[in-house]
C-alpha positions in Angstrom: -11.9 -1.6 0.2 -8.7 -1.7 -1.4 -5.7 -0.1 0.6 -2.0 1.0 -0.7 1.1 1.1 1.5 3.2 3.9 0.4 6.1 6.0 1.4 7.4 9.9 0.8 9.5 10.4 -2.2 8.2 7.1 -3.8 7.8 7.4 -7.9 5.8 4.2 -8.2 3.7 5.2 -5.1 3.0 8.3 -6.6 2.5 6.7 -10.5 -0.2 4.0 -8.7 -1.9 6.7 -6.6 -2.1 8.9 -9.6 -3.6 5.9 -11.8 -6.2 5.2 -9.0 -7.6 8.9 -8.7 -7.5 8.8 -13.0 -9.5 6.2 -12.9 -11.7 6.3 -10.3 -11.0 3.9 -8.3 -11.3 4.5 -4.4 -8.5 3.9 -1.8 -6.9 4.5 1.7 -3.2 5.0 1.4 -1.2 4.0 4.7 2.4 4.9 5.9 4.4 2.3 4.7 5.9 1.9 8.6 2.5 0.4 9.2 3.4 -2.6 8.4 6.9 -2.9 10.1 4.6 -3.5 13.4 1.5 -4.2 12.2 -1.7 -2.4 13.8 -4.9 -4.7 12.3 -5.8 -7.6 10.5 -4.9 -5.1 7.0 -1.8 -4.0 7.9 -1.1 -8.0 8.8 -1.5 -8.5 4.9 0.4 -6.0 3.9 3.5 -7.6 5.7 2.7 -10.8 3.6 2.3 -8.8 0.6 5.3 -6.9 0.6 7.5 -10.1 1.9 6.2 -11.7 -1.4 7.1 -9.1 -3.2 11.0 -8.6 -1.9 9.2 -5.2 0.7 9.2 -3.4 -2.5 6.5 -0.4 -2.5 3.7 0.3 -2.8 1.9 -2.9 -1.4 -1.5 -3.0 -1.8 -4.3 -4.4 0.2 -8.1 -5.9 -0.8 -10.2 -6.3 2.4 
């Protein structure tokens, strides 16, 4: 399952969640406070993600 962090107002969440549904591709999108204090093993990833990637949004998530 492949998950995507976003938050409100965000262009490149928007473009990437638009880009999924276009192509078909399934997804859970989570509130990118999730991973401020992380809730599950996922939302545990998505801190490493986004720390590797400077906590830019959106992160996203294979599990």
């Amino acid at each position: 399952m492949k998950y995507i962090y976003t938050a409100p107002d965000c262009t490149k969440c928007e473009f990437l969640k638009k880009k999924y549904k276009t192509e078909g591709i399934q997804f859970v999108e989570r509130s990118a406070d999730r991973i401020k204090q992380p809730e599950d093993k996922v939302d545990q990833e998505a801190l490493i993600q986004a720390s590797m990637q400077n906590m830019e949004l959106p992160v996203e998530v294979e599990m």
